[in-house]
C-alpha positions as CSV (number, residue, x, y, z in Angstrom):
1,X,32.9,-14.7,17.2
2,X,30.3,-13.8,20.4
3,X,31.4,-16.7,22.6
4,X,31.5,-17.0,26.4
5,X,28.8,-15.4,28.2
6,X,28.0,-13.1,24.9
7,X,27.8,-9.1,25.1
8,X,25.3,-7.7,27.4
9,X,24.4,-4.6,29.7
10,X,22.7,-5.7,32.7
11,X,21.5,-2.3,34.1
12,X,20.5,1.2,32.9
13,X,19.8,2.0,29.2
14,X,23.3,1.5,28.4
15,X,23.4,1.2,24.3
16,X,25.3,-1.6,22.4
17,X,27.2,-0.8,18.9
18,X,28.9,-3.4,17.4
19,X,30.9,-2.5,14.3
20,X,33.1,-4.5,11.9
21,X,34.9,-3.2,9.0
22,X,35.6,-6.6,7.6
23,X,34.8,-9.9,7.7
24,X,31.7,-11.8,9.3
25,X,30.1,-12.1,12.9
26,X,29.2,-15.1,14.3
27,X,26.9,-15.6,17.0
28,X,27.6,-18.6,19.6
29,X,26.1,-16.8,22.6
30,X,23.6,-14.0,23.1
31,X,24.2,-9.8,22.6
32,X,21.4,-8.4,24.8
33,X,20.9,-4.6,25.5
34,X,18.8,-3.9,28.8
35,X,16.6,-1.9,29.6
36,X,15.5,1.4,26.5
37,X,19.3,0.2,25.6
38,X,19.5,0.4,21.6
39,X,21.6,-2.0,20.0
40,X,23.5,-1.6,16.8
41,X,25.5,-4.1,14.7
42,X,27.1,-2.9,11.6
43,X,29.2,-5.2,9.6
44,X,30.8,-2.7,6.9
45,X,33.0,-5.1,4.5
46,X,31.6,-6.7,1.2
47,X,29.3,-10.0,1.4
48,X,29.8,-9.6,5.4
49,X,27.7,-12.0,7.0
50,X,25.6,-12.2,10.2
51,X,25.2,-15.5,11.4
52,X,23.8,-17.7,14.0
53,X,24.6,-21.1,15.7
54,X,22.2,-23.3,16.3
55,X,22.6,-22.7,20.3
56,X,19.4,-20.0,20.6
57,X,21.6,-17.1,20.2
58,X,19.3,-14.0,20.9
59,X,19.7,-10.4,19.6
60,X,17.5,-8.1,22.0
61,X,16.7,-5.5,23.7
62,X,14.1,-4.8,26.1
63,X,12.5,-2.1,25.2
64,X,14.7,-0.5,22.5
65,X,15.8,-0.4,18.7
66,X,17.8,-2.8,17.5
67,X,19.5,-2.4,13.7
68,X,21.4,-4.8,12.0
69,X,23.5,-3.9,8.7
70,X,25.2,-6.9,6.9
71,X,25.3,-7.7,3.0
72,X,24.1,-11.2,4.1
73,X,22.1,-12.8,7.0
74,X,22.4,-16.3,7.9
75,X,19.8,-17.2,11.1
76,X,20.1,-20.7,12.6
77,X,18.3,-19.9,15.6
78,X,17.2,-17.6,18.7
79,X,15.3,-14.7,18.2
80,X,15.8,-10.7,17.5
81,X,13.3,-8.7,19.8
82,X,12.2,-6.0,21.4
83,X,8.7,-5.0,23.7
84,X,8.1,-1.4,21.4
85,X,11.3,-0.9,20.1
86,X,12.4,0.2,16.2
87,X,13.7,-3.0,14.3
88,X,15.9,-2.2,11.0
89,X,17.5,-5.0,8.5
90,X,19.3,-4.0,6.0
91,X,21.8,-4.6,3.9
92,X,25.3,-2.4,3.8
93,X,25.6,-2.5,0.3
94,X,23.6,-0.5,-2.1
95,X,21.9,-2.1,-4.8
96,X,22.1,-5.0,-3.1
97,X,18.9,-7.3,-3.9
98,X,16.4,-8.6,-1.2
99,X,14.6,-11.9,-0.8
100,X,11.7,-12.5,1.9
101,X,10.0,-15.9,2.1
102,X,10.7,-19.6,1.1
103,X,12.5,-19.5,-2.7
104,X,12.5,-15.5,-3.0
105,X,15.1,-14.5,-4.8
106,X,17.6,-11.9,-3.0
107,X,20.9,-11.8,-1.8
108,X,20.1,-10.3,1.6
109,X,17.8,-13.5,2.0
110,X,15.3,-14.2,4.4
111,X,13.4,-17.5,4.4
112,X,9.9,-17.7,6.4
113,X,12.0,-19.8,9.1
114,X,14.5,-17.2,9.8
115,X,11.5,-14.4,9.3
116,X,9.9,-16.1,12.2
117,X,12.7,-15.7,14.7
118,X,11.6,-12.0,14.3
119,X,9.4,-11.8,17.6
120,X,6.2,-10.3,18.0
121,X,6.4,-7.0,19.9
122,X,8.3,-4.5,18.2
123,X,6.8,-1.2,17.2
124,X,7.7,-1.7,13.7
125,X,10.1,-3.4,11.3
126,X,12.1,-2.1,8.3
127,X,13.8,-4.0,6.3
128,X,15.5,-2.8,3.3
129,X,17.3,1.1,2.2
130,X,15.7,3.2,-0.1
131,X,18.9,2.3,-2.2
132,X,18.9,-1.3,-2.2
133,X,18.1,-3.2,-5.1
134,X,15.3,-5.4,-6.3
135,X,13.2,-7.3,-3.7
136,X,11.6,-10.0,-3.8
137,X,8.4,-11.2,-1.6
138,X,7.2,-14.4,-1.1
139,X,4.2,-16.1,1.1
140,X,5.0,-14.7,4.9
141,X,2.8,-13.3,7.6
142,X,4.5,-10.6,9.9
143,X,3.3,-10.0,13.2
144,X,4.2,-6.2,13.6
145,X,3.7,-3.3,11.6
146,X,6.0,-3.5,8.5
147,X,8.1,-1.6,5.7
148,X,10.1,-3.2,3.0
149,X,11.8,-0.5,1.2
150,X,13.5,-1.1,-2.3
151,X,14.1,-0.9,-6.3
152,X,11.4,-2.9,-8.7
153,X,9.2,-4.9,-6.1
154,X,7.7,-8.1,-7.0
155,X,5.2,-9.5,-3.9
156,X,2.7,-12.4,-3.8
157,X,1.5,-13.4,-0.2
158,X,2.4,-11.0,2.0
159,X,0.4,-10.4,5.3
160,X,0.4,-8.6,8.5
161,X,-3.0,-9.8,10.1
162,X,-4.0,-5.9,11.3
163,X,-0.6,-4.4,11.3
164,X,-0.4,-1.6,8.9
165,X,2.3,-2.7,5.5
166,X,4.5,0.1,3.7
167,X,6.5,-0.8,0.2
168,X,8.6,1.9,-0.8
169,X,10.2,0.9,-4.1
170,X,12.7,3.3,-6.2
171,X,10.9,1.7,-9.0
172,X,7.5,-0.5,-9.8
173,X,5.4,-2.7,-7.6
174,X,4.0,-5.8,-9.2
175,X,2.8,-9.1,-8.3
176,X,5.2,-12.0,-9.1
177,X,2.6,-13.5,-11.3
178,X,-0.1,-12.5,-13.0
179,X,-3.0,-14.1,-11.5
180,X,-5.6,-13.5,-9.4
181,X,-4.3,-14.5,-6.1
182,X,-4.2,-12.5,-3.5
183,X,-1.0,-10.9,-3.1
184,X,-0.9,-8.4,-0.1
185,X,-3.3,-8.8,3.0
186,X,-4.1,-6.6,6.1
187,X,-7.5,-5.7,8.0
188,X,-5.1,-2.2,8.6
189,X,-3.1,0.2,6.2
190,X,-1.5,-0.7,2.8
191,X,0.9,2.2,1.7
192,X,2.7,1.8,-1.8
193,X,5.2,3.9,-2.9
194,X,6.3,4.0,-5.8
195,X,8.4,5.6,-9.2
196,X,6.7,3.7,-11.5
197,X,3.7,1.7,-12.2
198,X,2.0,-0.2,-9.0
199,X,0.6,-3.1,-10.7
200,X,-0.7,-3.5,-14.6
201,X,-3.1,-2.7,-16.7
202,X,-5.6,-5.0,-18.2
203,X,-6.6,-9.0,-17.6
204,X,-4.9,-10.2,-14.6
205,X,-2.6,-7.6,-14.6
206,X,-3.4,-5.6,-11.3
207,X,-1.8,-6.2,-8.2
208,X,-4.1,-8.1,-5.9
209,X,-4.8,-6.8,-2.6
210,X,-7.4,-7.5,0.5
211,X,-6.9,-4.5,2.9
212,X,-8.3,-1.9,5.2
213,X,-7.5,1.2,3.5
214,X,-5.0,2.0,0.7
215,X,-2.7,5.3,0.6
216,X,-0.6,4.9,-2.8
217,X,1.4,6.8,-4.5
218,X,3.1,7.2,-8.2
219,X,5.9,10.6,-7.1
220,X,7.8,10.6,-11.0
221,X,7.4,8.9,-14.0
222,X,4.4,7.6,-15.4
223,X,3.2,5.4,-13.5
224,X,0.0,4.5,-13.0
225,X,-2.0,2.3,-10.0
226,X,-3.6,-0.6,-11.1
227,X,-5.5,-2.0,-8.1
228,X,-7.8,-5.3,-7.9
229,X,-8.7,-5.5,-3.9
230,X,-11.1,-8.4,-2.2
231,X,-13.8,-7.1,0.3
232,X,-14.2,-3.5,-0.1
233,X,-11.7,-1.0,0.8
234,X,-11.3,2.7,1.5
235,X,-9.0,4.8,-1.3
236,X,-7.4,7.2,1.7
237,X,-4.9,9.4,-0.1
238,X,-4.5,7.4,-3.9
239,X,-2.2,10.0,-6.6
240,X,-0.2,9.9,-9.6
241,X,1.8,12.6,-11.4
242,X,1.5,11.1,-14.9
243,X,-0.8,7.6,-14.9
244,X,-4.1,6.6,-14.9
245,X,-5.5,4.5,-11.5
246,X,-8.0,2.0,-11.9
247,X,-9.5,-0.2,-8.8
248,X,-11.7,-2.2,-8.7
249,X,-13.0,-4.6,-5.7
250,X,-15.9,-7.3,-4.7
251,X,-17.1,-4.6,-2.2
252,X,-17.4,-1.5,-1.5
253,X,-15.2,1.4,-2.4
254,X,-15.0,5.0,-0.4
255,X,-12.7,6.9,-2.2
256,X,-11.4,10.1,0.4
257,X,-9.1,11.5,-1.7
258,X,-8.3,10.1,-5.5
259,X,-6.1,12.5,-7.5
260,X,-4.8,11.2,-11.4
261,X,-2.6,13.1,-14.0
262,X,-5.2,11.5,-16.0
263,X,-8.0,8.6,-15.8
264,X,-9.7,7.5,-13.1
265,X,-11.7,4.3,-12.9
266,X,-13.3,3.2,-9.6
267,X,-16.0,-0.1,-10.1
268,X,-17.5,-1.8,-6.8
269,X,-20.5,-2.9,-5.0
270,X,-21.0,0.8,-4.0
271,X,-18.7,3.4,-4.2
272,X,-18.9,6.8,-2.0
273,X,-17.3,9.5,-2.8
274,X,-15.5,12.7,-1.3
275,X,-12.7,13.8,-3.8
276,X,-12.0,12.3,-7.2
277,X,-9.8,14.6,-9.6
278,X,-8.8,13.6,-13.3
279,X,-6.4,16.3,-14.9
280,X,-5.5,16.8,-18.3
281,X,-9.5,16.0,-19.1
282,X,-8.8,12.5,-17.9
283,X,-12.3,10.2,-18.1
284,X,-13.8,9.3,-14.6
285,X,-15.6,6.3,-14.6
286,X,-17.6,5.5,-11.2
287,X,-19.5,1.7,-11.6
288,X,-21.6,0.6,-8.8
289,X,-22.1,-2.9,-9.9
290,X,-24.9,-3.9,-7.1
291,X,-25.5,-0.6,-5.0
292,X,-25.5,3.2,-4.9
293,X,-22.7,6.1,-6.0
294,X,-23.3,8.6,-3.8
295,X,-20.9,11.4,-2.0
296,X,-19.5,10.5,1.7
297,X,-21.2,13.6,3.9
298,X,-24.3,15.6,2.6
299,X,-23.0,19.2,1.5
300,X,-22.0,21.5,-1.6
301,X,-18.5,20.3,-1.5
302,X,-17.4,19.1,-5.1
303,X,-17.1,15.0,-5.2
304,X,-15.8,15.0,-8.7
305,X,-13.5,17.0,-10.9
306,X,-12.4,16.9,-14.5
307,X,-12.9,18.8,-17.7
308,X,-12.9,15.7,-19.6
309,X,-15.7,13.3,-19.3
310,X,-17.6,11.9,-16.2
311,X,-19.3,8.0,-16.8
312,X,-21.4,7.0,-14.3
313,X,-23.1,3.4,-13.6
314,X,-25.1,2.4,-10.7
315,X,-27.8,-0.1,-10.1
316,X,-29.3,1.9,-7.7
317,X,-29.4,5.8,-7.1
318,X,-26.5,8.2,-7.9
319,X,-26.7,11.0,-5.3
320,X,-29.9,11.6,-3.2
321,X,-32.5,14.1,-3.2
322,X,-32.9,17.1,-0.8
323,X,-31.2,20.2,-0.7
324,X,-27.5,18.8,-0.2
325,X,-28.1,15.4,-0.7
326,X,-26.9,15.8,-4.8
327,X,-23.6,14.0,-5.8
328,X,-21.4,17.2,-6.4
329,X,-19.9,17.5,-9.8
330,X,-17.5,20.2,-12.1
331,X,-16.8,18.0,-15.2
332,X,-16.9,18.6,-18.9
333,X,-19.1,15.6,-20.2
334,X,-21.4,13.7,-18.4
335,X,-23.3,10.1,-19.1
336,X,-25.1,8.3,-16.3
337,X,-27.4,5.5,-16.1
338,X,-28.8,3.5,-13.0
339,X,-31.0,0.8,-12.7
340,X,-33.2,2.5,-9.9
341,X,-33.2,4.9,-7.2
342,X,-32.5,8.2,-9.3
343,X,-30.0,10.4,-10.5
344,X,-29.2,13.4,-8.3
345,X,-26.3,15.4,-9.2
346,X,-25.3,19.3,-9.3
347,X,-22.7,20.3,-11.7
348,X,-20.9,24.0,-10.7
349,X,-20.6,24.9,-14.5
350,X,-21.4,24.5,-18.2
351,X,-22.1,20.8,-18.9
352,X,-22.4,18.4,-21.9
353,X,-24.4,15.6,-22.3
354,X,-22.3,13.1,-24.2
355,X,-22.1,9.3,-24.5
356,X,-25.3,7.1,-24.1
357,X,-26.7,10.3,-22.1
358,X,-28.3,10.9,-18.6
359,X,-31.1,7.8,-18.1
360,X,-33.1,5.6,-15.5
361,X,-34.0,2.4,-17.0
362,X,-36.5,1.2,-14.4
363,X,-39.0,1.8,-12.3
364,X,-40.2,5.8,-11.9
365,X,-36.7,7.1,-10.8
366,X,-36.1,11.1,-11.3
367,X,-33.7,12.9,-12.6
368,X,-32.4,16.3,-10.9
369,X,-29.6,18.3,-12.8
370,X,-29.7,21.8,-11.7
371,X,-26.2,23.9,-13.0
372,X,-24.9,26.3,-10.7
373,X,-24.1,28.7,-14.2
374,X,-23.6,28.0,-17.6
375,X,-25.5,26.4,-20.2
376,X,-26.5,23.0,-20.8
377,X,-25.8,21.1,-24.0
């Protein structure tokens, strides 16, 4: 028990550790570190448990880290903080499941109330090892940047306003339900990482997502990213090794850099393009639904790549005309069609036209094609 007047520097950068190799620590006064002080509590035995009173017992320090390790957290009151400082939660025991939010299943639990005695300030929060078991996330706003590390994920609710999210998951990534609520939310960052499929195929399937800019990734397995986002988004570093990825949105889409061990599918307003790959002939399938498919910067530099099969739909132009103004393309097949505005692509080698073929259906859009070699079928 931390009774008294609690454990405390008051001067310098002095750091606290704190370590227990059994048995529980309970809180009845404060354990503050001053100053860049870091302050570490480990408890080491099985099912040890952190807890709080309900006498506003604080766990800070001013300006640095502060990491707790217990199997099990139990937070009356007071507050953890830091102004800049490194906050870690996480359980001692591997495997060991997580819950975040009201009714999320976990046994390293964290309801919203005892989530909001995190204060707003640190530099970022982790919560969770890379070998702790299945976590659970349930409807809760954090206030700093966050990363929730795990086995199989399931999330529905989770914001950080326009503080950049991380899930790092030893397994998949999914949505608790599948619906078509939205599920993850922030104006910054989403990062996914994952060893098996982020989200599902098909229906309501996808994991449901309103962010800034997306950086996913599928590192073994296949796994593929199944992504439905609200808004418009920007597809900043999005890979598998051995899955298709599929997103859609209700806005726009710039993909930077999209890289599949085989399909790709991309279908917003717009989408603008800088590198899309499909391997093993994978199909790429570009849909504009209400605007233009077009590459990010005018130049020569190939937008998309695959020996299989390009589709491409827009309802306005695809590409532009003038001398680097072409959408940039080394596929195998290609079909396109678009309502208006033309279709301007350059293709680096020998090229088929398969599928419904190259069209306009209105108005007097062109059509430019020129091959950079090969022959035209």
């Amino acid at each position: 028990i931390i009774g008294g007047t609690g454990l405390q520097t008051t001067g310098g950068d002095a750091p606290i550790q704190l370590t227990r190799a059994a048995g529980n620590l309970t809180l009845n006064e404060d354990i503050t570190a001053n100053g860049a002080g870091n302050l570490s509590i480990t408890l080491s035995g099985a099912g040890a448990a952190l807890i709080t009173d309900n006498n506003a017992d604080d766990i800070a320090s001013a300006t640095g880290d502060v990491s707790i390790t217990a199997d099990t957290l139990t937070l009356a009151s007071g507050t953890i903080s830091s102004t800049g400082g490194a906050l870690t939660l996480q359980p001692n025991a591997a495997s060991r499941s997580i819950g975040l939010g009201d009714n999320a299943g976990g046994d390293f639990n964290l309801n919203a109330t005892e989530l909001g005695l995190l204060s707003n300030g640190f530099g970022s929060i982790t919560i969770g090892q890379t070998n702790s078991g299945a976590v659970d996330i349930n409807a809760f706003t954090f206030l700093d940047p966050v990363t929730i590390q795990g086995a199989a994920m399931t999330v529905t609710g989770l914001q950080a306003g326009s503080n950049n999210i991380t899930l790092t998951s030893s397994s998949t990534i999914d949505e608790d339900v599948d619906d078509d609520t939205t599920d993850i939310t922030t104006s910054g960052t989403l990062t996914l990482n994952a060893q098996g499929d982020i989200g599902q195929s098909g229906g309501s399937g996808p994991l449901d997502i309103n962010v800034g800019d997306l950086v996913a990734h599928v590192t073994v397995n296949a796994g593929g990213i199944f992504i439905n986002d609200i808004g418009g988004l920007t597809l900043t570093d999005v890979d598998t090794v051995d899955g298709n990825i599929d997103v859609s949105s209700s806005g726009a889409i710039v993909a930077t850099d999209v890289h599949a061990m085989s399909n790709v599918t991309l279908s917003g307003t717009s989408v603008t393009l800088t590198s899309v790959t499909a391997d093993d002939a994978g199909t790429v399938t570009v849909t504009a639904t209400s605007g233009t498919i077009d590459e990010a910067s005018d130049n020569n530099d190939t937008n998309i790549t695959t020996t299989g099969q390009l589709n491409l739909s827009a309802t306005a132009a695809i590409g532009a005309s003038g001398a680097t103004g072409a959408l940039d393309i080394s596929v195998g097949t290609l079909q396109a069609s678009t309502a208006a505005g033309g279709v301007f692509l350059r293709e680096s080698n020998a090229l088929i036209i398969g599928g419904t073929g190259l069209q306009t259906t209105g108005g007097d859009a062109p059509i430019q094609l020129p091959l950079a070699a090969g022959n035209l079928t």
